[in-house]
C-alpha positions as CSV (number, residue, x, y, z in Angstrom):
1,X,-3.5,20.3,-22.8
2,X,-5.7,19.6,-19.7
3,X,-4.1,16.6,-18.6
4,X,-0.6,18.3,-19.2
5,X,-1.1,20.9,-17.0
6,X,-3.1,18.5,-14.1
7,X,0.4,16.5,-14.3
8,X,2.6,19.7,-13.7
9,X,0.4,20.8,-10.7
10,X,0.2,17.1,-9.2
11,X,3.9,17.3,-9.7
12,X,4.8,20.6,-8.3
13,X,3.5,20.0,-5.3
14,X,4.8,16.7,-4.4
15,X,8.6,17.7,-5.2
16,X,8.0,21.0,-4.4
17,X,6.8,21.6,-0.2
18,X,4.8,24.5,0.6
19,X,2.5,25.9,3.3
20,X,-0.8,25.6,0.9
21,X,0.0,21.9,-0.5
22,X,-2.6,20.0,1.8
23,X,-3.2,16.2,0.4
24,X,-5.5,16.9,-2.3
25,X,-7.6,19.4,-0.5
26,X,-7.7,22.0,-3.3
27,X,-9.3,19.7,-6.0
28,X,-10.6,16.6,-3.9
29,X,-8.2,14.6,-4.4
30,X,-7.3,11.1,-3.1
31,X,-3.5,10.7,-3.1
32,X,-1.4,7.6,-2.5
33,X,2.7,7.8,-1.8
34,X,4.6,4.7,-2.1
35,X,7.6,6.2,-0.2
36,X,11.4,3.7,-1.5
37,X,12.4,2.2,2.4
38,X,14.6,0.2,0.5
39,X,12.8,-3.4,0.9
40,X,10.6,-2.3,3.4
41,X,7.2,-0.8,2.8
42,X,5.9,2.8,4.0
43,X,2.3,3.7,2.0
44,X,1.0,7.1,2.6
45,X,-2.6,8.2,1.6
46,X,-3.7,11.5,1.9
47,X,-7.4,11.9,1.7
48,X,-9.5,14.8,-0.2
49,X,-9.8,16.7,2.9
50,X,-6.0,16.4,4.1
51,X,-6.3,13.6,6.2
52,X,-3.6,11.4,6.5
53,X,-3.1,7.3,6.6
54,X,0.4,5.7,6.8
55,X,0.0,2.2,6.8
56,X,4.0,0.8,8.1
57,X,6.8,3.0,8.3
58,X,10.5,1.0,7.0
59,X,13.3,-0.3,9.2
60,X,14.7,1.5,12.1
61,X,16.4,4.8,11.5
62,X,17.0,8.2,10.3
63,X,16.8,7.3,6.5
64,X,13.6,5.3,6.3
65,X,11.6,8.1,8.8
66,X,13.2,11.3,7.2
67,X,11.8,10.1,3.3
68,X,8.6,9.7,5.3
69,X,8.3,13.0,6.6
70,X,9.6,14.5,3.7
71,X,7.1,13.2,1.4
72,X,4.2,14.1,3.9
73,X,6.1,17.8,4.1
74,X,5.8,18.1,0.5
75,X,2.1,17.0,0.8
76,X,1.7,20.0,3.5
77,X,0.7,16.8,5.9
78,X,2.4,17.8,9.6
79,X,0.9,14.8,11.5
80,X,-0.1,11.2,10.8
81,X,-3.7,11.0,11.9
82,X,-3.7,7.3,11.4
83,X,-0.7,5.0,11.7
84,X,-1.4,1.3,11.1
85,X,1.4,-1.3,11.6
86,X,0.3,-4.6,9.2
87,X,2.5,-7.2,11.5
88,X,5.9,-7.1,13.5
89,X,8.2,-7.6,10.6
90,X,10.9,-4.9,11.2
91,X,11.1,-3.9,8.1
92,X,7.6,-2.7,8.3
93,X,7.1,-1.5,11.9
94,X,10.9,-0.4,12.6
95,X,11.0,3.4,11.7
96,X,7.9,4.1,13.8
97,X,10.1,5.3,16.7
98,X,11.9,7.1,14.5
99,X,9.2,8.8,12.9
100,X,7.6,9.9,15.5
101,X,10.7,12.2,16.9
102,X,9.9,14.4,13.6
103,X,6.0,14.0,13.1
104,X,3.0,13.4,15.7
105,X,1.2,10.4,15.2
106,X,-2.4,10.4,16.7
107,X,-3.6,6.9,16.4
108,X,-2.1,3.5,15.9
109,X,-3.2,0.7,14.7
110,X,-1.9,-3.1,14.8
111,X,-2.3,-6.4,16.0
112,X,-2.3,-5.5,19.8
113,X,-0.3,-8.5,21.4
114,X,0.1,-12.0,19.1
115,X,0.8,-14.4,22.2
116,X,2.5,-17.3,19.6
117,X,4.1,-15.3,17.2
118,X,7.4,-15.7,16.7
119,X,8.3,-12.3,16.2
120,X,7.3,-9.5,18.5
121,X,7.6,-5.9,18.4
122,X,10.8,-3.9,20.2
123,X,11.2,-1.6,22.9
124,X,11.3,1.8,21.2
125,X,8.2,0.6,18.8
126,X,6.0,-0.2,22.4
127,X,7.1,3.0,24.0
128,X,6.0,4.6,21.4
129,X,2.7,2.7,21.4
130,X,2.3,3.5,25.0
131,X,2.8,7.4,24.0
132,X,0.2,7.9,21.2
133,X,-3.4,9.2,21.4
134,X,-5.0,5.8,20.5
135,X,-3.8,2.4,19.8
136,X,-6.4,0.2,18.3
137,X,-6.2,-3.8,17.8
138,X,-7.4,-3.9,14.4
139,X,-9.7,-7.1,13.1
140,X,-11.8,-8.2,10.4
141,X,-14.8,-6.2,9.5
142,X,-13.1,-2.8,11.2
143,X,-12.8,0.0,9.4
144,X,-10.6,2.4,9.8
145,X,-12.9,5.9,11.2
146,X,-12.0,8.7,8.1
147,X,-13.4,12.4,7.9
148,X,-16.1,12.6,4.9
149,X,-15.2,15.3,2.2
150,X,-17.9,17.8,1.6
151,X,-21.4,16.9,0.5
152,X,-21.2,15.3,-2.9
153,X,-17.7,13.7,-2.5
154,X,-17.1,10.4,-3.1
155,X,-17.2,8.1,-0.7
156,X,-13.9,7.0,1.4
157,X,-13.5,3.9,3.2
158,X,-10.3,1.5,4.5
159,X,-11.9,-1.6,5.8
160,X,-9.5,-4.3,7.5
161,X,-10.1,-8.2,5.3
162,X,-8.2,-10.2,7.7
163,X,-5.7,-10.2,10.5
164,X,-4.1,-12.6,12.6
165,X,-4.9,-15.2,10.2
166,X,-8.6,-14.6,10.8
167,X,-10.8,-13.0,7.6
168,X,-14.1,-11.1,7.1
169,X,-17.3,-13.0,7.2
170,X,-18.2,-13.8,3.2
171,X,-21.2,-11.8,2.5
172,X,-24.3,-14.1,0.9
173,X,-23.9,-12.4,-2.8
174,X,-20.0,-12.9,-2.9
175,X,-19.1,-14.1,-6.3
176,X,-17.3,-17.4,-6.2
177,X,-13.5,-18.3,-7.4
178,X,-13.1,-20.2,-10.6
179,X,-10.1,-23.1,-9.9
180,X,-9.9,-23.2,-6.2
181,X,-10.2,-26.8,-6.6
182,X,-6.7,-26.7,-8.3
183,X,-5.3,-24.7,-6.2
184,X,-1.4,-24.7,-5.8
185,X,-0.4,-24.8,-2.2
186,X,3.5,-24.1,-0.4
187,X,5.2,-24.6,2.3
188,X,3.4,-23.0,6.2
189,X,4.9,-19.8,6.5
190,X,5.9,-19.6,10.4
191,X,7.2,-15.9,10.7
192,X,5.0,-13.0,11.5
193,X,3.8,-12.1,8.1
194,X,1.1,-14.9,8.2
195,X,-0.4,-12.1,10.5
196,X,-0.6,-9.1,8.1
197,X,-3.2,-7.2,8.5
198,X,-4.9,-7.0,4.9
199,X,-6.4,-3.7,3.8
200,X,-9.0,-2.5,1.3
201,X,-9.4,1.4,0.2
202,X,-12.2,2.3,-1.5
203,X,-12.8,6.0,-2.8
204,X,-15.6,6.0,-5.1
205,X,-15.5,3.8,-7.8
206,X,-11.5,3.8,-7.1
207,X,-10.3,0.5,-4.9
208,X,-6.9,0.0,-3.3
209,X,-5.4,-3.4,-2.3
210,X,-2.4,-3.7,0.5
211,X,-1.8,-7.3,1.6
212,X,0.9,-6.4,3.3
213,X,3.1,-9.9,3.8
214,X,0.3,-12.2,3.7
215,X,1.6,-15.5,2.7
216,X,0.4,-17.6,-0.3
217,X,-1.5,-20.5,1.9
218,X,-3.6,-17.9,3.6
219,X,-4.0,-15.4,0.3
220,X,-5.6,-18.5,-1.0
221,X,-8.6,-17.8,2.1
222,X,-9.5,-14.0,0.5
223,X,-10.7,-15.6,-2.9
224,X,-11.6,-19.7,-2.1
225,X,-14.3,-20.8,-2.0
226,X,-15.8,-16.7,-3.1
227,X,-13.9,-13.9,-3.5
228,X,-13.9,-11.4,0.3
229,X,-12.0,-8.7,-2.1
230,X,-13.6,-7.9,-5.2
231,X,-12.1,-6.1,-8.3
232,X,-9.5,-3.9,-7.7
233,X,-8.3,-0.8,-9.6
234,X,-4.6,-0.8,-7.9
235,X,-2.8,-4.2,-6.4
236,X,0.2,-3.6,-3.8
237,X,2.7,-6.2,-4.7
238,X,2.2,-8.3,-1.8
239,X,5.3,-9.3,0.3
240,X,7.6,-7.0,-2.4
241,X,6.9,-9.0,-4.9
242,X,8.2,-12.1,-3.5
243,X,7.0,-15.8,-4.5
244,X,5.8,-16.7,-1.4
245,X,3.1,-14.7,-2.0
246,X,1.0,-13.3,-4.4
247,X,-1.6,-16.1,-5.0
248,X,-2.6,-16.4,-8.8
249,X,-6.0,-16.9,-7.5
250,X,-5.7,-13.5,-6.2
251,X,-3.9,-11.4,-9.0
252,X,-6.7,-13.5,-11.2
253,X,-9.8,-12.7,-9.0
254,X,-9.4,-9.2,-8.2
255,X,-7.8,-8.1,-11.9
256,X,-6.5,-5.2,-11.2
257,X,-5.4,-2.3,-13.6
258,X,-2.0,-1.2,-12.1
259,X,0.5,-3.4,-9.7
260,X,2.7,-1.5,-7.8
261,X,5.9,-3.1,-5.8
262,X,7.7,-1.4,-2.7
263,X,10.7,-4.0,-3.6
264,X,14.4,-3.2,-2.9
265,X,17.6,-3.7,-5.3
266,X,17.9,-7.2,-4.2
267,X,14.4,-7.7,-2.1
268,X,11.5,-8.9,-3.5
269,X,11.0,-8.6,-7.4
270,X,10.6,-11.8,-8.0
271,X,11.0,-12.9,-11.7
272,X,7.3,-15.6,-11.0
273,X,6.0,-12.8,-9.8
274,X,6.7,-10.4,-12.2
275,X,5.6,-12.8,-15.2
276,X,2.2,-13.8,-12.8
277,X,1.4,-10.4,-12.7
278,X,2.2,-9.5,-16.7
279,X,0.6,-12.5,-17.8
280,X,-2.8,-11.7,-15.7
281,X,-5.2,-9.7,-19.0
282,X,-6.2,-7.5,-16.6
283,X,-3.3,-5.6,-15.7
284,X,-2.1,-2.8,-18.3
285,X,0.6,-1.1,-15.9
286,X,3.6,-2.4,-13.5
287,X,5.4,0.2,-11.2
288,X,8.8,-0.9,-9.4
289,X,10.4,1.0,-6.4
290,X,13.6,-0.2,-7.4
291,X,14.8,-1.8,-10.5
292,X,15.4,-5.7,-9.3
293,X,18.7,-6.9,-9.4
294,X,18.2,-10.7,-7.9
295,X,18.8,-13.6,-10.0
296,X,16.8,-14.1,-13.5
297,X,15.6,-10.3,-12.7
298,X,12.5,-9.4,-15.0
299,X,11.6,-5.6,-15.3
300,X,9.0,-3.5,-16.8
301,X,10.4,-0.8,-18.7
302,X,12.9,1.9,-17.1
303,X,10.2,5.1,-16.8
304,X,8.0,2.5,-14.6
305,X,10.5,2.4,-11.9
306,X,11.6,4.8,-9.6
307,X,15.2,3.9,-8.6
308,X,17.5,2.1,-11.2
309,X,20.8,1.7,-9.4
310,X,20.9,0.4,-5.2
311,X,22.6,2.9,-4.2
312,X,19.7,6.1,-4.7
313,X,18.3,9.1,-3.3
314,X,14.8,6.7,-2.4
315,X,12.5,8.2,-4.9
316,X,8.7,7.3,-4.5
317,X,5.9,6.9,-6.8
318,X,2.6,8.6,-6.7
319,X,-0.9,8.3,-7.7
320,X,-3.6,10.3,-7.7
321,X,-7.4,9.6,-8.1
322,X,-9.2,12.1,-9.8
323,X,-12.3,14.4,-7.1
324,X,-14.8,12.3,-8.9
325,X,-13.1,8.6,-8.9
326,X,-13.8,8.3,-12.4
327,X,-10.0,8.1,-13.4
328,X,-6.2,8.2,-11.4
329,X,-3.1,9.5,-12.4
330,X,0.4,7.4,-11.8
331,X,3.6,9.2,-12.1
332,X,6.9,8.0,-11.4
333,X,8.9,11.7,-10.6
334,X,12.1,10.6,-11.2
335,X,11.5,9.4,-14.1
336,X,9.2,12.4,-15.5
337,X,6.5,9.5,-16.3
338,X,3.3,10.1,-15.9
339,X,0.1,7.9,-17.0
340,X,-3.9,7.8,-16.3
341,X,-6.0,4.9,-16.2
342,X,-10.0,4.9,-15.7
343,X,-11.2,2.7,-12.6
344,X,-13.9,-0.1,-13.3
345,X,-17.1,0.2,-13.7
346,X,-19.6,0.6,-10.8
């Protein structure tokens, strides 16, 4: 009955906007929104005290900028304290402009200037970096400066792994990677997405993963020879699930619980991936933004995907980790489903 009536109130206030609705404040709370920018990738986090982290914000646009701020409305969120931009892929830096015409955004993080990229950021996105309170050059090691919940909280942490193809010094303990001496290599990726910025959230005993784009040949640097990432409770597909990514060596040394995928209709959601991921023991949950429609398509089961048809409204998925960390919620609103999983052991 308990859980029942936790769903209802998790759920009421994210369809549901009002005044009091403040990111989790209430209970202590750690929410995460993975908002549908159709292909593109917009991930809001809302911290315990009602701090907000939106890490890329969709293509360029009303569309993609509007399901931002309404999600962060219904959250009771009226700024973006932190903004961080993973690379200069437009699809994941592109509604920034846009967003900030109907929300502030206080600080910005991103690669600062990547001299041989071959993609670079437009005009409205550095105008708009030009405008905000801060923008920070993230880089291995950084982490991202949060306000503490009260005393007794869990703690909260969002620590850059790597960026501009450069990664985190291994600590001396770090466990080592089974297989790296078999491991499969592809083709040099040459865009921008071999820059991704690569993220790790930690709240508690809860711990988030968001590769952002980072391409396979690279991945392979965050696990061989040890393992920079650790277990992980929830995996962002990386790159929206597309093959060019998404390492086994990762998905098999971090085992996560849950993989979630900000794919579109006919972006990402790729049939490898899917079957990597569903194969992997560790993982008991995938969640789809959109139901794939590309060639060979593999899906997990209709309630575990938010849009089922291309042409949708852009309904998100949301998680929620419980004020002690000890357990998170997943529930897919349009669907009415609703599941809770325990996070690993300490």
């Amino acid at each position: 009955m308990m859980r029942a009536l936790t769903f209802v109130a998790i759920l009421s206030a994210w369809l549901c906007p009002t005044p009091t609705a403040h990111g989790g404040a209430r209970d202590g709370r750690l929410d995460i929104h993975w908002i549908d920018v159709e292909g593109g990738a917009a991930t809001l986090i809302i911290t315990s005290v009602g701090e907000s982290i939106l890490i890329d914000t969709g293509w360029p646009g009303e569309r993609d900028a509007r399901r931002i701020a309404n999600t962060a409305a219904a959250a009771g969120i009226k700024a973006i304290d932190h903004l961080v931009i993973t690379h200069y892929d437009i699809d994941h830096f592109g509604g920034a402009a846009d967003l900030a015409k109907l929300l502030p955004i206080h600080s910005l993080y991103d690669n600062g200037h990547v001299a041989d990229s071959p993609q670079q950021p437009d005009k409205a996105y550095l105008e708009l970096a030009g405008r905000v309170e801060k923008r920070l050059t993230l880089s291995p090691g950084d982490i991202i400066p949060l306000t503490p919940g009260p005393n007794g909280s869990p703690p909260l942490q969002i620590r850059c792994l790597a960026a501009r193809k450069q990664f985190i010094t291994a600590p001396a303990d770090a466990p080592r990677t089974d297989g790296c001496q078999d491991a499969q290599r592809k083709a040099e990726e040459k865009s921008d997405n071999a820059n991704s910025i690569v993220l790790l959230l930690s709240f508690g005993r809860f711990r988030f993963y968001d590769g952002a784009d980072l391409t396979w040949n690279l991945e392979e640097r965050l696990v061989c020879p040890v393992n920079l990432i650790g277990p992980v409770d929830v995996y962002q597909v990386t790159h929206h699930g597309l093959d060019s990514s998404n390492n086994l060596l990762v998905i098999q040394a971090v085992r996560p619980t849950v993989a979630v995928n900000n794919n579109g209709a006919r972006k990402g959601g790729s049939p490898l991936v899917y079957e990597l991921l569903k194969s992997t023991p560790s993982v008991q949950a995938i969640y789809q933004l959109h139901k794939a429609e590309v060639r060979n398509a593999v899906n997990p089961p209709d309630e575990y995907i938010a849009n089922h048809q291309a042409a949708c409204e852009g309904t998100g998925i949301m998680l929620s980790v419980a004020a002690d960390s000890a357990s998170y919620t997943v529930i897919v609103p349009s669907t009415g489903h609703h599941r809770t999983f325990q996070t690993k052991a300490e």
